[in-house]
C-alpha positions as YAML, in Angstrom:
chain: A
units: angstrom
residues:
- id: 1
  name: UNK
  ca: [9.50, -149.50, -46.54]
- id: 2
  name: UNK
  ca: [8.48, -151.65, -48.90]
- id: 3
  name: UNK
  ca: [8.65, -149.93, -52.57]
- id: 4
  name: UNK
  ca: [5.68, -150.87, -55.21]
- id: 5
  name: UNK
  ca: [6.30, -151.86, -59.06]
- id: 6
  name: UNK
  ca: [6.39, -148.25, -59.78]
- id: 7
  name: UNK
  ca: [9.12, -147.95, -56.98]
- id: 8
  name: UNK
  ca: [11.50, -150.84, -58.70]
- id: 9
  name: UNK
  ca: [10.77, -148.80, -61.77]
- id: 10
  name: UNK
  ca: [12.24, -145.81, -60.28]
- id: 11
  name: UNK
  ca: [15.52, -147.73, -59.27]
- id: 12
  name: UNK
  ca: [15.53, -149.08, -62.62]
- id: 13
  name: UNK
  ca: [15.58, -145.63, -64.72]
- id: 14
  name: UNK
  ca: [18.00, -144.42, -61.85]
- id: 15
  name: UNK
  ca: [20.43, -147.20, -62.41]
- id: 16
  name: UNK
  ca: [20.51, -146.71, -66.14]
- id: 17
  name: UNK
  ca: [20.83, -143.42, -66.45]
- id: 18
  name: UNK
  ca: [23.82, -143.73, -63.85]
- id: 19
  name: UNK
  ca: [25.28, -146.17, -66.19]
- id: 20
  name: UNK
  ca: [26.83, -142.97, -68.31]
- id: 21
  name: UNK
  ca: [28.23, -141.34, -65.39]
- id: 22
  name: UNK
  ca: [29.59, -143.80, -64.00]
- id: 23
  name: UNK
  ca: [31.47, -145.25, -67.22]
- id: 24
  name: UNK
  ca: [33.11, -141.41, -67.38]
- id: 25
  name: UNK
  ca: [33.94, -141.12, -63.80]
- id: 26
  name: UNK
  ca: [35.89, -144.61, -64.03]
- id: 27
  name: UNK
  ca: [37.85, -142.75, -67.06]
- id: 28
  name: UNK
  ca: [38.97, -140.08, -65.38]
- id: 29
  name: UNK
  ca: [40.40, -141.71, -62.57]
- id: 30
  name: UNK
  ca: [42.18, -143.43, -65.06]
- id: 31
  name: UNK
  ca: [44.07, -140.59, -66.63]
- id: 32
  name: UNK
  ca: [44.24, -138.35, -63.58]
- id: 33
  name: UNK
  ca: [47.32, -137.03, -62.43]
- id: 34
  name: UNK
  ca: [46.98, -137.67, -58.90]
- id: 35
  name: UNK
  ca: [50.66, -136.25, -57.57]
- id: 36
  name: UNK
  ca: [49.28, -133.07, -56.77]
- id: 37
  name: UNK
  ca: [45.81, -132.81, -54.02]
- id: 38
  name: UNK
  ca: [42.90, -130.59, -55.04]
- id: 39
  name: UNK
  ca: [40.55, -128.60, -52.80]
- id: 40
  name: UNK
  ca: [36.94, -129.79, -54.03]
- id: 41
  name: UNK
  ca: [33.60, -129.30, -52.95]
- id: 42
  name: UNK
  ca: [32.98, -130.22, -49.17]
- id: 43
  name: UNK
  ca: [28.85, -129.42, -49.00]
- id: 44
  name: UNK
  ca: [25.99, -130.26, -50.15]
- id: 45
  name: UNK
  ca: [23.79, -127.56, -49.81]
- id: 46
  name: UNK
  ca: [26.35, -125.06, -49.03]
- id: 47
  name: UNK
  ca: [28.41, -123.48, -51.56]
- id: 48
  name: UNK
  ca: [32.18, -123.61, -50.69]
- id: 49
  name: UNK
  ca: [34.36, -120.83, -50.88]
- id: 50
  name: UNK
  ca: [37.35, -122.39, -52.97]
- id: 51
  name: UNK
  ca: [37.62, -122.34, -56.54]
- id: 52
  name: UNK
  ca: [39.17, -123.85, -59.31]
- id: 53
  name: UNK
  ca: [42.89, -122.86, -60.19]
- id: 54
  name: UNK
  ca: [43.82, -121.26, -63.01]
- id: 55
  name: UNK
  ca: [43.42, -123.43, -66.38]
- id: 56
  name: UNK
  ca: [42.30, -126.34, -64.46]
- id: 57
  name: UNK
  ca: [38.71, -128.01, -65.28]
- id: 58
  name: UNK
  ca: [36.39, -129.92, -62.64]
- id: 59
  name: UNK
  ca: [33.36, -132.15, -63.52]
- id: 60
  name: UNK
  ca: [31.14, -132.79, -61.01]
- id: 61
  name: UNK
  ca: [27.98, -135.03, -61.23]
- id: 62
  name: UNK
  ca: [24.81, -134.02, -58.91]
- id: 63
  name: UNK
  ca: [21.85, -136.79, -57.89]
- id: 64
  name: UNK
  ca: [19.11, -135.80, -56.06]
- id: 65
  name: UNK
  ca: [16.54, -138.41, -54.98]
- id: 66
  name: UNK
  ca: [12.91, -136.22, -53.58]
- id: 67
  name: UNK
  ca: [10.79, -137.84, -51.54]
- id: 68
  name: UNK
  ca: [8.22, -135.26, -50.64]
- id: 69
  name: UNK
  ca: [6.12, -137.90, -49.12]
- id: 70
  name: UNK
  ca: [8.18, -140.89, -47.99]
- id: 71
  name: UNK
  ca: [5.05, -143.55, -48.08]
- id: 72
  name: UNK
  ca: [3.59, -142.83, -51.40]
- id: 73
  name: UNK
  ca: [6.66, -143.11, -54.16]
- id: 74
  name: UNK
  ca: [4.18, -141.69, -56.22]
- id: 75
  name: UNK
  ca: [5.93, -138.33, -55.04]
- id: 76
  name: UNK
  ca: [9.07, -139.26, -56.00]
- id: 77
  name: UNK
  ca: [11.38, -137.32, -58.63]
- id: 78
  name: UNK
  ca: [14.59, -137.59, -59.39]
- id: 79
  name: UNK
  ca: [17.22, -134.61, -60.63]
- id: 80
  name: UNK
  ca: [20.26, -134.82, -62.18]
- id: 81
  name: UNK
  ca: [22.99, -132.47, -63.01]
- id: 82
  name: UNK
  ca: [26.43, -132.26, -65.28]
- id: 83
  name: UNK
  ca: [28.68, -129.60, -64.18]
- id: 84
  name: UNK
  ca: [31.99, -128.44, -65.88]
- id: 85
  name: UNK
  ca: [33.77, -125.80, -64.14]
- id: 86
  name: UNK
  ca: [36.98, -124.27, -65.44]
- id: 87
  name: UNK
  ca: [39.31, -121.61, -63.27]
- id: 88
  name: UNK
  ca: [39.69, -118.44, -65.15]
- id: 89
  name: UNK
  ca: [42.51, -117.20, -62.74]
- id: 90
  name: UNK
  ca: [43.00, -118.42, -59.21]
- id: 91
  name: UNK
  ca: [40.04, -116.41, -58.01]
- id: 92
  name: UNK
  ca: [37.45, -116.81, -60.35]
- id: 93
  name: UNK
  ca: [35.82, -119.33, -62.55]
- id: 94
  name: UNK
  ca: [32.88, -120.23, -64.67]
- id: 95
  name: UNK
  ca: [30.49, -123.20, -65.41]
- id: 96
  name: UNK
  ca: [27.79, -124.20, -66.98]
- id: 97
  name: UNK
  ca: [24.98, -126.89, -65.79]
- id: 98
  name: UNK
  ca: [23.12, -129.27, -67.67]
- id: 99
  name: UNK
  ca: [20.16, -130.20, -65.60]
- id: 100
  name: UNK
  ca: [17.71, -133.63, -66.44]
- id: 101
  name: UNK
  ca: [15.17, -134.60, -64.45]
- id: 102
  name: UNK
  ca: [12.40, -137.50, -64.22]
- id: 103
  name: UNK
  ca: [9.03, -138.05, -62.26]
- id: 104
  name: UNK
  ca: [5.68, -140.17, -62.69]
- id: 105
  name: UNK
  ca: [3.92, -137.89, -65.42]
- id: 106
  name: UNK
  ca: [7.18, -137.90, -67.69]
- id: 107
  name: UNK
  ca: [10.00, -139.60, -68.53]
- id: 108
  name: UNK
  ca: [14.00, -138.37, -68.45]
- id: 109
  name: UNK
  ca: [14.17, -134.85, -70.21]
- id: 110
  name: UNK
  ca: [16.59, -131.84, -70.39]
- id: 111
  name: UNK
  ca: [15.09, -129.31, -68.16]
- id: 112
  name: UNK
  ca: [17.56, -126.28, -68.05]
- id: 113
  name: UNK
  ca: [20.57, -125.03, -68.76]
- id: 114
  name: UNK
  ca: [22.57, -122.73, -66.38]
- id: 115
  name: UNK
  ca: [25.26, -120.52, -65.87]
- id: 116
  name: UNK
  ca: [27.53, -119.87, -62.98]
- id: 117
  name: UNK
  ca: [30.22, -117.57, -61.85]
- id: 118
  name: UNK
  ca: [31.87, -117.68, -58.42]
- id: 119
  name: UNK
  ca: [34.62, -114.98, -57.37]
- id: 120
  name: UNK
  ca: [36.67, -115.48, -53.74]
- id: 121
  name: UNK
  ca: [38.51, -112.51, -51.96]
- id: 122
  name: UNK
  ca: [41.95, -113.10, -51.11]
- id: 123
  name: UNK
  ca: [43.64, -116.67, -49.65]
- id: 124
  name: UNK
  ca: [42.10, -118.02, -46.81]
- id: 125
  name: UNK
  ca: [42.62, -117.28, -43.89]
- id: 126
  name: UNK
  ca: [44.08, -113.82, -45.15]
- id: 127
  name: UNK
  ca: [40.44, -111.74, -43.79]
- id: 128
  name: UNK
  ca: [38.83, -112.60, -40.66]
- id: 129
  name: UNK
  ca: [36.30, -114.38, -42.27]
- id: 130
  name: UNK
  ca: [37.14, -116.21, -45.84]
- id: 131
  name: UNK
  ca: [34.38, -114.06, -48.51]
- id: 132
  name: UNK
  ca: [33.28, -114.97, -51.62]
- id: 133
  name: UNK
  ca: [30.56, -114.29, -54.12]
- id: 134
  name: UNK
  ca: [28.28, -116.56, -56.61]
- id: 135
  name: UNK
  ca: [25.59, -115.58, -59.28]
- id: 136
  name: UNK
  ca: [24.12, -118.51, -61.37]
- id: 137
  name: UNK
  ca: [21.84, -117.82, -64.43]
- id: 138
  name: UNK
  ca: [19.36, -120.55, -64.94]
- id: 139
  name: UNK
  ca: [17.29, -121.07, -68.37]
- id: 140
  name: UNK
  ca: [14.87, -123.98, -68.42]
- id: 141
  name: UNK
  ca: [13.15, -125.26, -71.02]
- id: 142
  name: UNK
  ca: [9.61, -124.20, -72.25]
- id: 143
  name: UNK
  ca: [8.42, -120.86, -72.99]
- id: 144
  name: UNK
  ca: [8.94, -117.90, -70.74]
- id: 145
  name: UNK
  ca: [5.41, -117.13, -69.75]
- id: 146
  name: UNK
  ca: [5.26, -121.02, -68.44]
- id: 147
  name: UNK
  ca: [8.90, -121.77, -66.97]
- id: 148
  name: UNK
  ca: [10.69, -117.64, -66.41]
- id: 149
  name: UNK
  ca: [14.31, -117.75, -66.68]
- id: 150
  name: UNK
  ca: [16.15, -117.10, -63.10]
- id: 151
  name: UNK
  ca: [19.13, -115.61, -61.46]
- id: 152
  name: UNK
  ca: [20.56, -116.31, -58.09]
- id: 153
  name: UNK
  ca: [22.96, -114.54, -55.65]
- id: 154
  name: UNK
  ca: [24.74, -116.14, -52.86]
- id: 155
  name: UNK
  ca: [27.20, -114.48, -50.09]
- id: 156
  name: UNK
  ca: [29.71, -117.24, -49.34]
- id: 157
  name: UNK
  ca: [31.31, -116.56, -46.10]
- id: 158
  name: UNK
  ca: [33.68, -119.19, -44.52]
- id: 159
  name: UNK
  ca: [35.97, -119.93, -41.49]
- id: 160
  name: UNK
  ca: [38.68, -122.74, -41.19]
- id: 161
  name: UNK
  ca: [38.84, -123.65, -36.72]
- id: 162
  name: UNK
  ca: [41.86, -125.63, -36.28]
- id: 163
  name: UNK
  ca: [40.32, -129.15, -38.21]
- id: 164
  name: UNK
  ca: [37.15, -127.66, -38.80]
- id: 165
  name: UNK
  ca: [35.41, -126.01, -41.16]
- id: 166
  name: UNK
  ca: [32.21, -123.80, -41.21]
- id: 167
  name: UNK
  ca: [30.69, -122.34, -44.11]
- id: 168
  name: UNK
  ca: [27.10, -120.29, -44.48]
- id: 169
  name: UNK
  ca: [25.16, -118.88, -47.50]
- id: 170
  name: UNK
  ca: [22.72, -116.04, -47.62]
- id: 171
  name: UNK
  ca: [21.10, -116.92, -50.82]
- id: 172
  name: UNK
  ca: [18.57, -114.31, -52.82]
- id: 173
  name: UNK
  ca: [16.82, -116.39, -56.13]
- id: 174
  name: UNK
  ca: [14.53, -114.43, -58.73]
- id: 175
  name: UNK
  ca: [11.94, -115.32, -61.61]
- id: 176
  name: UNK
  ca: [13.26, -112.41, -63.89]
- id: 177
  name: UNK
  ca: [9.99, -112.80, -66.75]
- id: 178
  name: UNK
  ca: [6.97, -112.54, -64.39]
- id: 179
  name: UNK
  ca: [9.52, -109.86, -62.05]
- id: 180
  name: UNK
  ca: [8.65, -111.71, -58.63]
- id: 181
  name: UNK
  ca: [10.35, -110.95, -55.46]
- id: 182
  name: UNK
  ca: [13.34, -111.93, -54.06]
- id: 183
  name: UNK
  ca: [13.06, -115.74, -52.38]
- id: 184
  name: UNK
  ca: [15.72, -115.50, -49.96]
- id: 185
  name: UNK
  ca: [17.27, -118.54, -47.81]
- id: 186
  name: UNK
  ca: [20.25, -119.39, -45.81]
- id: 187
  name: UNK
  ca: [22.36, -122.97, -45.49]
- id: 188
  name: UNK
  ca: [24.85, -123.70, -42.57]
- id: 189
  name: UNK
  ca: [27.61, -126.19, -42.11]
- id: 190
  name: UNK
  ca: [30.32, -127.21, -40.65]
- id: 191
  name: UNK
  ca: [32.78, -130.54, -41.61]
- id: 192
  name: UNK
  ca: [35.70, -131.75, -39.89]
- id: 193
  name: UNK
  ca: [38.24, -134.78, -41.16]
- id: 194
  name: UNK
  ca: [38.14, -138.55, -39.90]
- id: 195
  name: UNK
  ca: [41.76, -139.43, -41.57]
- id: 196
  name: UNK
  ca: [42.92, -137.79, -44.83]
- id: 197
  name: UNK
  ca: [40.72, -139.16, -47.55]
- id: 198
  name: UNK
  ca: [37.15, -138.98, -45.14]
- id: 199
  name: UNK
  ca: [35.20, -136.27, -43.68]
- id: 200
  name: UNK
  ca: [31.91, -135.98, -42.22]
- id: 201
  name: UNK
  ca: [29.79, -133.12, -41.36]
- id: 202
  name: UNK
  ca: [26.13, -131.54, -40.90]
- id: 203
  name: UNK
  ca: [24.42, -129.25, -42.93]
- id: 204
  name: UNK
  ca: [20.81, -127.00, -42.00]
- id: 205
  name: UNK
  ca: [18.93, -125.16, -45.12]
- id: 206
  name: UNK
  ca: [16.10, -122.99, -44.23]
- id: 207
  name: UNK
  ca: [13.71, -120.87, -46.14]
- id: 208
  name: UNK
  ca: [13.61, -117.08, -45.30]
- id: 209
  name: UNK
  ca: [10.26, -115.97, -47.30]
- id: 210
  name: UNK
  ca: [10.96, -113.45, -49.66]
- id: 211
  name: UNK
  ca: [12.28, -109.98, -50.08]
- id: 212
  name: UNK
  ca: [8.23, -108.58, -49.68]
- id: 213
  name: UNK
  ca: [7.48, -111.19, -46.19]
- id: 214
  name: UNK
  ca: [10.83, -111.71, -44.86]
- id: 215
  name: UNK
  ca: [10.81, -114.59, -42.22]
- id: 216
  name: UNK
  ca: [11.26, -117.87, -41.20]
- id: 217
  name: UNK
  ca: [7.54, -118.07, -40.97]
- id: 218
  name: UNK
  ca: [6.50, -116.46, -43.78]
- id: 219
  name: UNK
  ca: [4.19, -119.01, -46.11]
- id: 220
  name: UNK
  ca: [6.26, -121.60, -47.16]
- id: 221
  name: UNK
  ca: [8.63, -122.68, -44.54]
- id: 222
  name: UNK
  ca: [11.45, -124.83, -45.02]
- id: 223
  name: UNK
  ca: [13.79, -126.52, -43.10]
- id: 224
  name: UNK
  ca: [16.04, -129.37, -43.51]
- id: 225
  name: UNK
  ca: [18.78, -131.28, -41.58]
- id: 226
  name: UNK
  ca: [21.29, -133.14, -43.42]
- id: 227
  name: UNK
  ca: [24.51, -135.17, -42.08]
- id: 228
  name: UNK
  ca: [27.30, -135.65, -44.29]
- id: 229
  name: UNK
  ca: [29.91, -137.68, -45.62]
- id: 230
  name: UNK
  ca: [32.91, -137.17, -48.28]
- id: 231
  name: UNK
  ca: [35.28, -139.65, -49.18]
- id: 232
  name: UNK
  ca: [38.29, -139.01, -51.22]
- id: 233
  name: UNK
  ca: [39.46, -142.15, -53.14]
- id: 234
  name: UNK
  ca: [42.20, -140.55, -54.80]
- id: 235
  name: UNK
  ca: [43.67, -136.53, -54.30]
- id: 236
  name: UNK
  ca: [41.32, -135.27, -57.40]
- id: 237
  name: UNK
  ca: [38.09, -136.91, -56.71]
- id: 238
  name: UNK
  ca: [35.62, -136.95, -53.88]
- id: 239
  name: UNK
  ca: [32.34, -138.36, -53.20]
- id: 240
  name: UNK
  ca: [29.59, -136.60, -51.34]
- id: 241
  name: UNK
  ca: [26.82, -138.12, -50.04]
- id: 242
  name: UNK
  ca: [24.11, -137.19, -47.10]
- id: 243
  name: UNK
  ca: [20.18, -137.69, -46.43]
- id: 244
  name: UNK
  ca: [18.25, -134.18, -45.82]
- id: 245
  name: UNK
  ca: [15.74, -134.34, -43.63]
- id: 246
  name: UNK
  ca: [12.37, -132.33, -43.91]
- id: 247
  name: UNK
  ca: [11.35, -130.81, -40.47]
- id: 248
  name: UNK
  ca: [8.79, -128.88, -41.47]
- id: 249
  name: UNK
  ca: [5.30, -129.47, -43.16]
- id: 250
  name: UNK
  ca: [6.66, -127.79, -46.09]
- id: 251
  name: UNK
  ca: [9.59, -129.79, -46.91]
- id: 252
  name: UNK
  ca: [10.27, -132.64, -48.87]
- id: 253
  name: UNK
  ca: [10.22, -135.46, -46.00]
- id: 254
  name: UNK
  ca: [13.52, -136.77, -47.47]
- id: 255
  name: UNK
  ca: [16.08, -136.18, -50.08]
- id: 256
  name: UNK
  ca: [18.85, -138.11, -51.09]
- id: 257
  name: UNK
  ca: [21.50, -135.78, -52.14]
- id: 258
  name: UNK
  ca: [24.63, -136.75, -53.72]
- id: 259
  name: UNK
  ca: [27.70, -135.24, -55.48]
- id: 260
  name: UNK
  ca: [30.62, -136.95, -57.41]
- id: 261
  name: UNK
  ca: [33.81, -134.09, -58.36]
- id: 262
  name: UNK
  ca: [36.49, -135.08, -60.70]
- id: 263
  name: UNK
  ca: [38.99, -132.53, -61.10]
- id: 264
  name: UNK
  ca: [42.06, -132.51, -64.40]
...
């Protein structure tokens, strides 16, 4: 497909604004202390049940190109997120999200700020299935009769098979100002290694309705498909990075999802 001026343009603001990220990424794997292997993120739409050690911090840089409609880059966004996540003890850490974003009708801006916790049960492997819980806190900008602040819930449930692992979500989102009802989704996936440093996988997201219509049918059905692959150049980083697929009228008809993790 053939991209118009307004397309290059998009590649252009992408490439600066990468620029940053990519400058502090390079420094890190500069000082890293790579003698001992971390367990980072392994999904991109699925949260993982691992989390940070104690005292140790992990940044990890999110890119989302949205295509809602492939032929007209008209459509086109882009999102952006800065993550620092710190282990409180071996079970439980906190972060907090910076989010930017970009489309036609505006330039680059800070859009929200949010706040996560995420709490595992046990060692894995230690309960049938590996449990954990996440709530995030979101506050974008504007005014809370135009943009309502939200929470979200997730049940993180996990299973290592010999090489493989498979990991699913049950996630509940709220607008808390204009008290709305529960949207509620699920994500699926599974990943299995290709040598030591590479993995690939597949991941399915799929919209639920909400907590008043609940359903796969219910209104505004989505579904995506989205094949992975993470590549570990050194023991504390990873790279994550995997096309989703809309299969439904609904869904954006392709997003381009990636995830960079430096852990110190």
């Amino acid at each position: 497909m053939q991209l118009p001026s307004t397309g290059d343009q998009l590649l252009n603001t992408m490439n600066k604004n990468l620029t940053f990220e990519i400058g502090l990424i390079l420094l890190f794997l500069l000082i890293l202390n790579t003698s001992a292997e971390a367990h980072m993120r392994d999904y991109l739409f699925n949260e993982g049940y691992y989390t940070s050690k104690k005292g140790e911090f992990e940044l990890e840089f999110y890119n989302d190109l949205n295509m809602p409609n492939k032929d007209n880059s008209d459509t086109y966004n882009l999102l952006q997120q800065y993550e620092l996540e710190y282990g409180i003890t071996d079970h439980l850490q906190m972060a907090l999200y910076n989010v930017v974003t970009w489309n036609r009708a505006q330039d680059w801006r800070q859009d929200a700020w949010k706040l996560e916790g995420k709490s595992r049960f046990l060692e894995s492997g230690e309960l049938p299935v590996d449990i954990a819980l996440y709530g995030e806190y979101k506050n974008p900008n504007g005014s809370s009769a135009a943009r309502s602040d939200e929470v979200e819930m997730k049940l993180i449930l996990g299973k290592n098979i010999g090489a493989w692992n498979v990991t699913g979500n049950f996630v509940a989102e709220r607008e808390i100002n204009q008290h709305e009802a529960w949207q509620l989704e699920y994500t699926l996936g599974a990943r299995c290694p290709v040598t030591p440093q590479l993995h690939v996988g597949l991941e399915l997201k799929e919209s639920l309705g909400n907590s008043e219509e609940f359903g796969p049918n219910q209104g505004n059905h989505k579904l995506q498909l989205m094949p992975i692959v993470g590549f570990s150049p050194t023991p504390k980083t990873r790279i994550l990075f995997g096309p989703a697929i809309g299969l439904t009228h609904h869904s954006d008809d392709i997003q381009l999802k990636s995830i960079v993790s430096v852990e110190f």
